[in-house]
N, C-alpha and C positions, 0 to 999 in steps of 0.2 A: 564461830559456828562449830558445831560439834558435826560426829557421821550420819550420813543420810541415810536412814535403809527403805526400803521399798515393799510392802504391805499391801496383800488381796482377801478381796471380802464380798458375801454377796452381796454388800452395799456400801457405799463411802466410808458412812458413818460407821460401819464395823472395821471396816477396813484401820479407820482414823485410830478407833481404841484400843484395837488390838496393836497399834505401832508407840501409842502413847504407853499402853502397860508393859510395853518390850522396854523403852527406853528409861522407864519410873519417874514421867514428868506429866506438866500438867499443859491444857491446850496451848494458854500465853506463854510457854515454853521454847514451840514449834513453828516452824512453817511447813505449811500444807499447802502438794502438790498433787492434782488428783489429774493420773494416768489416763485412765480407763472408766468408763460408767459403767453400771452392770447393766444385763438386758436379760428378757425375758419375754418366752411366750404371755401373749395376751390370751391365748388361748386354754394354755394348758397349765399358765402362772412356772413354768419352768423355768431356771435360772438358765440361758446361754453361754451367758457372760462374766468373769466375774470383774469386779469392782478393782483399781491398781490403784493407788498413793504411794507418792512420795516424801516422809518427814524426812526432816533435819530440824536439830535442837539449837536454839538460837538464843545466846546470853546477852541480850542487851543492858543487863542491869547495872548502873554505877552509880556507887557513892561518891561523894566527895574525898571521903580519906583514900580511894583508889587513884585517885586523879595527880599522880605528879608528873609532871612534863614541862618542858621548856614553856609552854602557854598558858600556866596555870595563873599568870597573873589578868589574862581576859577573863572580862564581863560577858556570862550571856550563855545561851546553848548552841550546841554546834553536834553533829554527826560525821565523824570518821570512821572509817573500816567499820562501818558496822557499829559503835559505841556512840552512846547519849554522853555525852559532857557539858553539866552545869557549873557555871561558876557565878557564886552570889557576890554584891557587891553591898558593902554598909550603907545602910537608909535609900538605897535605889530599889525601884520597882523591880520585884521580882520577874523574870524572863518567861513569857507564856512560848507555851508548843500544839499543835495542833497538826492534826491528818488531812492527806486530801484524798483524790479520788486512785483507789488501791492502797489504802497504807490507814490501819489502824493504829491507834497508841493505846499504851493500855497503863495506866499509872496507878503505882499500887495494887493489883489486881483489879481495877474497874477500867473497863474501855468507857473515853470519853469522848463526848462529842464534839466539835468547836472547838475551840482553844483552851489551856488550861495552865495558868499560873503553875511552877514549877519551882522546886527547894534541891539543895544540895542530898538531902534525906532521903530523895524519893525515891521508890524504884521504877524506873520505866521502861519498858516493853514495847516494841517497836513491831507489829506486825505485815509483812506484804501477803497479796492475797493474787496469787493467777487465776486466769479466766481460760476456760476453755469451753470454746463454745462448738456441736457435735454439727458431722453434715449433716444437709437439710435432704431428702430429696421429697419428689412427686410424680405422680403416674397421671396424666390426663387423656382420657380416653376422647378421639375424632374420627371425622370420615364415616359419621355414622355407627359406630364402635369399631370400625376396620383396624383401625391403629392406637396403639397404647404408645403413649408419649412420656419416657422418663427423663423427668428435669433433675438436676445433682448439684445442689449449691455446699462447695468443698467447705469445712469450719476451721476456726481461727484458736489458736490455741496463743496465749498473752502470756508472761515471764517478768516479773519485777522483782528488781533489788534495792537497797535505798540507797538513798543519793547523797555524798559527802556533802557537807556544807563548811561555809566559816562560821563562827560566833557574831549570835544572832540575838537583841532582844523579843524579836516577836518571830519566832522559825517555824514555817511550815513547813512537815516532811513529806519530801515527794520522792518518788521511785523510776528508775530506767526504765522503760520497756521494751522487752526481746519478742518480736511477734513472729509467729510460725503459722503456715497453711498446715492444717492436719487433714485427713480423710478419713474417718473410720469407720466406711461403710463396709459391709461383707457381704457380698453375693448371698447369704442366708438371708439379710435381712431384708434384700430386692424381690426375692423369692417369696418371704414370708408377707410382705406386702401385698403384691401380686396378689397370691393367696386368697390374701382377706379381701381386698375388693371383688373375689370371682373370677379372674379374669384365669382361663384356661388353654389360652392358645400356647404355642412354644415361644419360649422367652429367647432372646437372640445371646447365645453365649457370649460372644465378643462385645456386644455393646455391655452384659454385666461386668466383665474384666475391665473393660474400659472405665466404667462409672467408680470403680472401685478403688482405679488408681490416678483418675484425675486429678490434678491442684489449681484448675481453673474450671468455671461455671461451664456443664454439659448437658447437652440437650441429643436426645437419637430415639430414634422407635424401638422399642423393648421388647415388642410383639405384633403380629401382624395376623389380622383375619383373612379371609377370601372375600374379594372387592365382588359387587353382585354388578353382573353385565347388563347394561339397557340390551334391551331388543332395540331392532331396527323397523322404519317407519317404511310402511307401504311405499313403492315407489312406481315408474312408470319406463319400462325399458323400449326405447325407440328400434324398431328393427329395421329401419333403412341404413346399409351401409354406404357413407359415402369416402371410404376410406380404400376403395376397392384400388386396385391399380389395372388398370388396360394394357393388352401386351398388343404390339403391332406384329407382323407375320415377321418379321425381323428378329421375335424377342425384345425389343426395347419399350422401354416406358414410353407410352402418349401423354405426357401429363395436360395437356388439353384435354384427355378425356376427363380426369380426374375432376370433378365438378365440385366445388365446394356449396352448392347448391341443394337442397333435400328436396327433389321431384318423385311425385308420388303416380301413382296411376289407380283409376276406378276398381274398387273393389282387391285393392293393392293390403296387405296387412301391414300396419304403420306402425301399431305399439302393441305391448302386454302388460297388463294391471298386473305388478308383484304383490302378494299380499304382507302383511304386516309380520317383522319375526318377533314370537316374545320373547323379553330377560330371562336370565338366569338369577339364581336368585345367590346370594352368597352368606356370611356367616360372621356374626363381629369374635370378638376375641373371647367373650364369654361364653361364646359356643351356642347365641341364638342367631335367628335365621334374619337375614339383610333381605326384605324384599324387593326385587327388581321393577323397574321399570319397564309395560309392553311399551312394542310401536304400536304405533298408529295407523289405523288406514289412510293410503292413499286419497287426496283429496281431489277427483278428475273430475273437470268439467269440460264437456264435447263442444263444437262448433256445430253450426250448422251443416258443414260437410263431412262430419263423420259420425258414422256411429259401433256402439260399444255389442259386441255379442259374447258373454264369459264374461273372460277376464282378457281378453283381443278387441281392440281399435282397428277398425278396415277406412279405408278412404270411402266416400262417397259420390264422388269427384275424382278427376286429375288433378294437378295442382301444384305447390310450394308447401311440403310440410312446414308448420309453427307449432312448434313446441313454446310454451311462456309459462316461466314457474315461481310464485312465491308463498313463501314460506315451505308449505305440504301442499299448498293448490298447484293442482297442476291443469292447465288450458291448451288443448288438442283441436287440430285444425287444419281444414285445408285450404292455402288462399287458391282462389280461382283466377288472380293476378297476380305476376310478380313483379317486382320489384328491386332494380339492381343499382348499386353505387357506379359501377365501370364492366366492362365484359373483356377481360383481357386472359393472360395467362394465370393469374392466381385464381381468378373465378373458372375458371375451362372454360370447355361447350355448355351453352346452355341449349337445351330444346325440352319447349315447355307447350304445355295441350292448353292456350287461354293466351288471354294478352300481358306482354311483356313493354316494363317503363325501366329504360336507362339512364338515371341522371346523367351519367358520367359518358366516355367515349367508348367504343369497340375496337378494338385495335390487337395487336398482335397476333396475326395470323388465326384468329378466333372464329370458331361456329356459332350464331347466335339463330335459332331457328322457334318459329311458335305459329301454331294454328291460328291465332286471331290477330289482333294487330299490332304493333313496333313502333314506340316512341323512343329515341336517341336523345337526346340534350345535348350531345357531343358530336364529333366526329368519326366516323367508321372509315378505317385506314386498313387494309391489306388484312381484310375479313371476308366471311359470307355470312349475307343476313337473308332468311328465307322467312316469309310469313304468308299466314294463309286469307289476310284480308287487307292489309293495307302496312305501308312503311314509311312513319315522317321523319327525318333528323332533319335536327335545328343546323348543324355543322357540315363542312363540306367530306363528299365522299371520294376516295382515292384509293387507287388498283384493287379495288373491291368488287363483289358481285351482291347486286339485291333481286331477289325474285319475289314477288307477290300474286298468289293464286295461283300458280303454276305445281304447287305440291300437294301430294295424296298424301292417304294416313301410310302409317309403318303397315297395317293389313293389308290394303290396293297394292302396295309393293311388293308383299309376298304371293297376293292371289293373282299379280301380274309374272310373276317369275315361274308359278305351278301351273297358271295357263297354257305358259309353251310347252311345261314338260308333259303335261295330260294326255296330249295327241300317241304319246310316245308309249305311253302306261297303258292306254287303250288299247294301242295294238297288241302290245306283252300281252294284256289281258286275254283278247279275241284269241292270240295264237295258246296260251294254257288251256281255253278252254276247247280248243279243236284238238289237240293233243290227249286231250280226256276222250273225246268222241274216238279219237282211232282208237285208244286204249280202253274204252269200253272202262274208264274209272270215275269217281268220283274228284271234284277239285281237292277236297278234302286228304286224298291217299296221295297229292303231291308234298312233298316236305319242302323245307325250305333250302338244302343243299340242292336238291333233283333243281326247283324252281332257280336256282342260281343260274345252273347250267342251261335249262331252258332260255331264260332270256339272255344269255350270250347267245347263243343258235340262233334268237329268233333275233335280234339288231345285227348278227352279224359286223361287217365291216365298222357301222356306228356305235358299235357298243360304246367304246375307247372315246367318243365324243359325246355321246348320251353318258358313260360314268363323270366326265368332268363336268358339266350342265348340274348332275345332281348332288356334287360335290360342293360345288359352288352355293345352289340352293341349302345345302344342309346347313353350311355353314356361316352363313348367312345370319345379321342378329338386328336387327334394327331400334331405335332405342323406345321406341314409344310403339306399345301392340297391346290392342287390348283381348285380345284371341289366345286365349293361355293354350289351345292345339294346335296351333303351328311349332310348337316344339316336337310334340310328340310327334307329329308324321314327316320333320326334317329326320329329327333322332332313326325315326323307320325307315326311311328312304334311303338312310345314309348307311346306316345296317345290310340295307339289302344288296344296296350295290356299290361300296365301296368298302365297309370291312366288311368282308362276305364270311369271314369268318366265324361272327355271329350274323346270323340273317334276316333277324328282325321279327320272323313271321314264323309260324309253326305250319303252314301248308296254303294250300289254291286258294279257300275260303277266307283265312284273314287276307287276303292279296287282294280279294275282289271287296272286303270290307275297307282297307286303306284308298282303294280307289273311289268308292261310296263318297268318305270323309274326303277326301282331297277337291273332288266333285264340288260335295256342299261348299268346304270356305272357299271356293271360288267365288261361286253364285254369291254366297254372302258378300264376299268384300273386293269384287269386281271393282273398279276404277270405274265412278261416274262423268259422265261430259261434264264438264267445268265448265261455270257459267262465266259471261265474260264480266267479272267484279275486280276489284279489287282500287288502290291506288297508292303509287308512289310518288312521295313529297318530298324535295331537296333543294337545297340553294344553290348546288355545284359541285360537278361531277368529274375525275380526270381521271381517265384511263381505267375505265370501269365498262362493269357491264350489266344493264337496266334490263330487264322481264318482266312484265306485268299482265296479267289476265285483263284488266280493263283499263285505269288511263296512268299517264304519268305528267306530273307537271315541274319543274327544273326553274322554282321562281326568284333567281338568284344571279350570279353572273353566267353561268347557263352548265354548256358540257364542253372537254377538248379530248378528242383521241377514246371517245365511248362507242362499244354497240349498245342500242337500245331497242328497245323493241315493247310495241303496247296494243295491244289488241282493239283496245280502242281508240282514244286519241292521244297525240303528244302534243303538250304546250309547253314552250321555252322563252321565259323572257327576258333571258339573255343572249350569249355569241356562243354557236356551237363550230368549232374548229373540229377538222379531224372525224374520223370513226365511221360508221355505218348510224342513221335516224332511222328505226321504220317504226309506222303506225297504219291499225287496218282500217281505221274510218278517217280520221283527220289528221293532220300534222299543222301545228303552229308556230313557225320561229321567228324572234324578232329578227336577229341578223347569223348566217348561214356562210361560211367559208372561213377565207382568210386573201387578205388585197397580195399576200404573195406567192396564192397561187396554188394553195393546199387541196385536194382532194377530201370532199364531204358528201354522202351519198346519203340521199335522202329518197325514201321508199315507201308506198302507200298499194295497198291495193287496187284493182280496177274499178271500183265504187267507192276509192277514198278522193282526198285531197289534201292538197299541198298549198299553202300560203306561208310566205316570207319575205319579213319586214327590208331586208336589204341582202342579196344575195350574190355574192363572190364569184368570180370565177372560180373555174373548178371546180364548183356546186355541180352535181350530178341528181337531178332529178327522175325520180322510176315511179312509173301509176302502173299497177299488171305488169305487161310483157313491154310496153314502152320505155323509152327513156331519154333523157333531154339535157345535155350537158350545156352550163351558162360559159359563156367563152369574156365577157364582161359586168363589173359590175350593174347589177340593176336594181330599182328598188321596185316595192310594191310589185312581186313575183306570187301568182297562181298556176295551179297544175290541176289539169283534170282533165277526164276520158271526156270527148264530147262528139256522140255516134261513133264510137269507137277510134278515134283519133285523140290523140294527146293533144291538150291545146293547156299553150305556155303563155299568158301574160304580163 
C-alpha cells in the first residue's frame, strides 16, 4: 500500500477526483474512505459542510514471474499481505476467485461478479469498500404540541481489510471488519430542523449538547410550550364546622364536646354554591394557542328540607346534615332522623331537634340528648340520655341517668334565666326614670357611663350579686336555640354590667328598648306546663336514675340500687332491690326488697297505688304523707288511701 492522503470537496465525488489527480492513478488503483458527507441548506442550497476522504493507493497486481517464494510450487490462489498469488497447475482446472459482501475484485480492469476462472497473466485488483452510515435523528411533537420530542439514533461507521488466506482452488475474498459508533450531528443541524418544522419555542441547550455527543440511542424534550390549565368544576363548600374544639372554664379540651356529628338548625346556612373557574389557555411550541378546558357547574340537587336562595343552602328543618356526592352531583339534605353506629367518646355529645336510632351502645361518660324519641340497641353505661318523648334500650342500663319529658328547648331555658333577672331590670328602669323627673331631663340625655353609676346607686348592696346573676346569664350558651337575639341582649347586658367599660347602650332610651326586647322573648319562649307523656323502656336498670313525664316500664330482670320516678305509672317485672320507686298514679312490682333485709322505698301519691307481687322486708311503703314498713315477707301486697287511712293488704 502506498500514502494515504485526505481530500475535501463539496461533494464525495469531487473530493474522490481531486485525490485520484493528486496521486496520477485510476479508481481500481485505491481504496476509498469517506470521512465526512457534505451538508447543505435545503433552504438557501448553501454548502455547510464540506465533503472528507480518505485514499490510499493499493497495488494488488501480480504476475506470475513476480511470484518467487518458498510456495511457488502450490496449486491455486491465496491472498497474503495484501497480494493475489496464482499458481497454475498442467492440464488442472484453472483456480476461480470471487468477492463477497464488502470486497470487490476487479480482473483486468472489469469488476466481476460471481466467481471468475483466473491465469497466472491476469491482473487483479482487490477492492474493500467501508460503510458509513450518518445519525438519524427526529423531533415528534405531544401533549398537544406542548412538547417537542427529539429521538437521536447514533450511526455506524464499518472498516474492512482483506483477509489472508492459504491456497485455494475455489477462494472467496472476505474482509475483517472494524466497526465504530460515530455521531455527527451538530447543534446547527438540530436547529436547522427545528426550523423547518416551525417549531418556535426555546430549544433546551443541554439536551442539544447532549444529543451531539451521545454513542447510545437518546430520547429528551428539546422544547417545551406552556401546558394550558383546566379550570375547576363548580363545587359546593359546606359551612358547618365540626372541627371547632370547646374549652372548659379550665382551658382544657372537652372532647366530648367535639361531635363528629353535622347538626344543623332551622334556617341555619349549611352550604355555598362556588361557581365554576375557567382554564387558562396555554401555547404549543409553534407559538399557537392550546385551548383550555372550563369547569363545570356545580351539579346540586336539594332535599326536601332544604332550600337554595343565591348561591346559599339554609336548613329547612333541624336535623343531620347529608352531604352525598357523585361524580359533579352533588345531594343536600337535612335528615329529620339520625342515626348512630355507637354514642361514645369518638362520636361526642350528641343533641339532636328529632329522633335519635343507636345501633350500637352509649357509654363513656357520653351526653346523648334529642327532642323526640331514643332507640339504643345496646347498652347505656355511665352516660345521660335525655329525650323529649320516649327512651327504649334493648341492653341493660348502668350508673346512668335517662329523663323523658322532663326537658325544655335551649329558648324556655334562657327565657327561664331572664325571668329572674327582669324583676331586677324593672326596678333599674322605674328608678332612671324618677331620676329624670327630679332632673327635669330626658331618658335620652343619660349616657351610658352616668347610667352605669346610677344602677350601682340604685341595687346598692346587691349590685355585686345582681352583677354575678348576669354574668352568668351572658355567658351562658346552650346548644340548640333557635332565637338568634338572645345573643345580642346576653352580649348587651354583659356590656352594661360587667365590662362597664364599654356599656353597651348609648343613653335611658336604648335601656328602656333592651328591656322592651328582654320583655318579648320571655313571653315568647316561657316554659310551658308539660303534659304528663312520655315513656321509658328497659330490661334492667343498676344504680341509675329514671325520670319520666309519664310511665316507665322495667320489662326485664327489674332495678337494684335506682331512683326512679314516673308521673304516671311504674311497671316492673322483675326484683327491685335497693333505691328510692315513686310513681304519681300507680306502681306495679312483681317482687320488691331483698329476704336479707335491704331497704326499698316505694312512693305513690295520695290518689295513687301500690301493688306487689311478693314484698321483702324492709319494703317501705308511702301513699301522701302515710307510710308503712313490711317487717316480713308477704306476698300479693296493695297500698292505698282508704278515707284517708292507708290501708295495707
Amino acid at each position: 500500500m502506498g500514502k494515504a492522503i485526505t481530500v475535501r470537496g463539496k461533494s464525495v465525488e469531487q473530493a474522490v477526483e481531486t485525490a485520484l489527480n493528486i496521486l496520477c492513478l485510476d479508481l481500481s488503483d485505491v481504496r476509498i474512505h469517506v470521512n465526512k458527507t457534505a451538508e447543505s441548506n435545503d433552504l438557501t442550497g448553501v454548502v455547510s459542510r464540506l465533503a472528507e476522504v480518505t485514499v490510499t493507493p493499493v497495488h494488488y497486481t501480480q504476475t506470475v514471474s513476480e511470484l518467487y517464494s518458498e510456495d511457488a510450487g502450490q496449486v491455486g490462489v491465496r491472498i497474503q499481505q495484501g497480494y493475489v498469488e496464482v499458481h497454475e497447475a498442467v492440464g488442472m482446472v484453472l483456480p476461480t476467485i470471487e468477492g463477497s459482501h464488502g470486497v470487490s475484485i476487479i480482473i483486468n480492469g472489469e469488476k466481476i461478479e460471481g466467481s471468475r476462472q483466473i491465469t497466472e497473466a491476469d491482473t487483479i485488483h482487490i477492492r474493500t469498500v467501508d460503510e458509513l452510515t450518518r445519525a438519524q435523528l427526529s423531533i415528534t411533537v405531544r401533549e398537544q404540541g406542548a412538547l417537542a420530542l427529539l429521538t437521536v439514533t447514533p450511526g455506524k461507521k464499518v472498516t474492512r481489510t482483506v483477509r489472508d488466506t492459504e491456497y485455494s482452488h475455489r477462494l472467496a475474498v472476505e474482509a475483517n471488519e472494524t466497526h465504530e459508533i460515530v455521531n455527527d450531528l451538530s447543534q446547527r443541524m438540530i436547529r436547522d430542523t427545528c426550523t423547518q418544522l416551525g417549531i418556535s419555542a426555546p430549544l433546551d441547550k443541554r439536551v442539544l449538547w447532549e444529543a451531539c455527543e451521545t454513542v447510545v440511542p437518546y430520547e429528551a424534550i428539546v422544547a417545551r410550550g406552556i401546558f394550558p390549565k383546566p379550570g375547576l368544576d363548580g363545587d359546593v363548600e359546606v359551612q358547618i364546622d365540626v372541627d371547632g374544639i370547646t374549652l372548659s372554664e379550665e382551658n382544657k379540651v372537652n372532647y366530648r364536646e367535639q361531635s363528629a356529628v353535622q347538626l344543623v338548625q332551622k334556617g341555619q346556612l349549611i352550604a355555598t354554591v362556588l361557581p365554576p373557574i375557567p382554564g387558562q389557555s396555554g401555547e404549543d411550541v409553534f407559538g399557537n394557542e392550546i385551548m383550555a378546558e372550563d369547569g363545570q357547574p356545580a351539579h346540586v340537587e336539594l332535599g326536601k328540607n332544604s332550600t337554595r336562595t343565591g348561591s346559599h343552602i339554609f336548613a329547612s328543618c333541624s336535623g343531620k346534615l347529608v352531604v352525598e356526592r357523585e361524580d359533579i352531583a352533588i345531594c343536600i339534605d337535612i335528615a329529620d332522623s339520625l342515626e348512630l353506629e355507637k354514642v361514645n367518646f369518638a362520636s361526642g355529645n350528641i343533641r339532636f331537634d328529632g329522633d335519635v336510632v343507636v345501633k350500637g351502645t352509649v357509654s363513656q361518660g357520653c351526653l346523648l340528648e334529642a327532642t323526640g324519641a331514643i332507640e339504643v340497641a345496646g347498652e347505656i353505661s355511665k352516660s345521660d340520655v335525655f329525650a323529649g318523648k320516649s327512651v327504649h334500650a334493648v341492653g341493660h342500663v348502668s350508673s346512668s341517668t335517662i329523663e323523658v319529658g322532663a326537658q325544655v328547648s335551649s329558648d324556655a331555658n334562657y327565657a327561664t334565666d331572664l325571668d329572674e333577672i327582669l324583676p331586677h331590670l324593672h326596678k333599674l328602669g322605674l328608678f332612671i326614670e324618677n331620676i329624670c323627673t327630679l332632673r327635669e331631663i330626658e331618658l335620652a340625655e343619660l349616657d351610658g357611663q352616668e347610667l352605669n353609676k346610677l344602677f350601682r346607686i340604685g341595687l346598692g348592696e346587691t349590685y355585686a350579686t345582681f352583677q354575678e346573676r348576669i354574668q352568668t346569664f351572658s355567658l351562658r350558651r346552650e346548644p340548640i336555640a333557635t332565637d338568634s337575639e338572645w345573643i345580642q341582649v346576653q352580649t348587651t347586658l354583659y356590656c352594661l354590667f360587667v365590662n362597664t367599660m364599654n356599656p353597651g347602650i348609648q343613653n335611658g332610651v336604648e335601656f328602656s328598648e333592651l328591656l322592651a326586647k328582654a320583655e318579648q322573648l320571655v313571653t315568647r319562649h316561657r316554659p310551658k306546663i308539660a303534659l304528663p307523656t312520655g315513656r321509658i323502656t328497659i330490661p334492667y336498670a343498676l344504680n341509675s336514675t329514671l325520670t319520666c313525664s309519664g310511665s316507665i316500664d322495667i320489662t326485664g330482670n327489674g332495678l337494684a340500687q335506682c331512683n326512679v320516678y314516673a308521673r304516671l305509672d311504674l311497671q316492673v317485672e322483675g326484683i327491685c332491690r335497693g333505691g328510692e320507686l315513686t310513681a304519681d298514679r300507680h306502681i306495679s312490682l312483681k317482687e320488691c326488697g331483698s329476704k336479707r333485709g335491704g331497704q326499698t322505698i316505694v312512693r305513690t301519691k295520695d290518689t295513687g297505688s301500690i301493688v306487689i307481687g311478693i314484698a321483702h322486708a324492709g319494703t317501705i311503703l308511702i301513699v301522701g304523707e302515710q307510710s308503712y314498713q313490711i317487717r316480713e315477707t308477704l306476698i300479693g301486697v296493695t297500698a292505698k288511701l282508704h278515707d284517708g287511712l292507708l290501708n295495707v293488704r
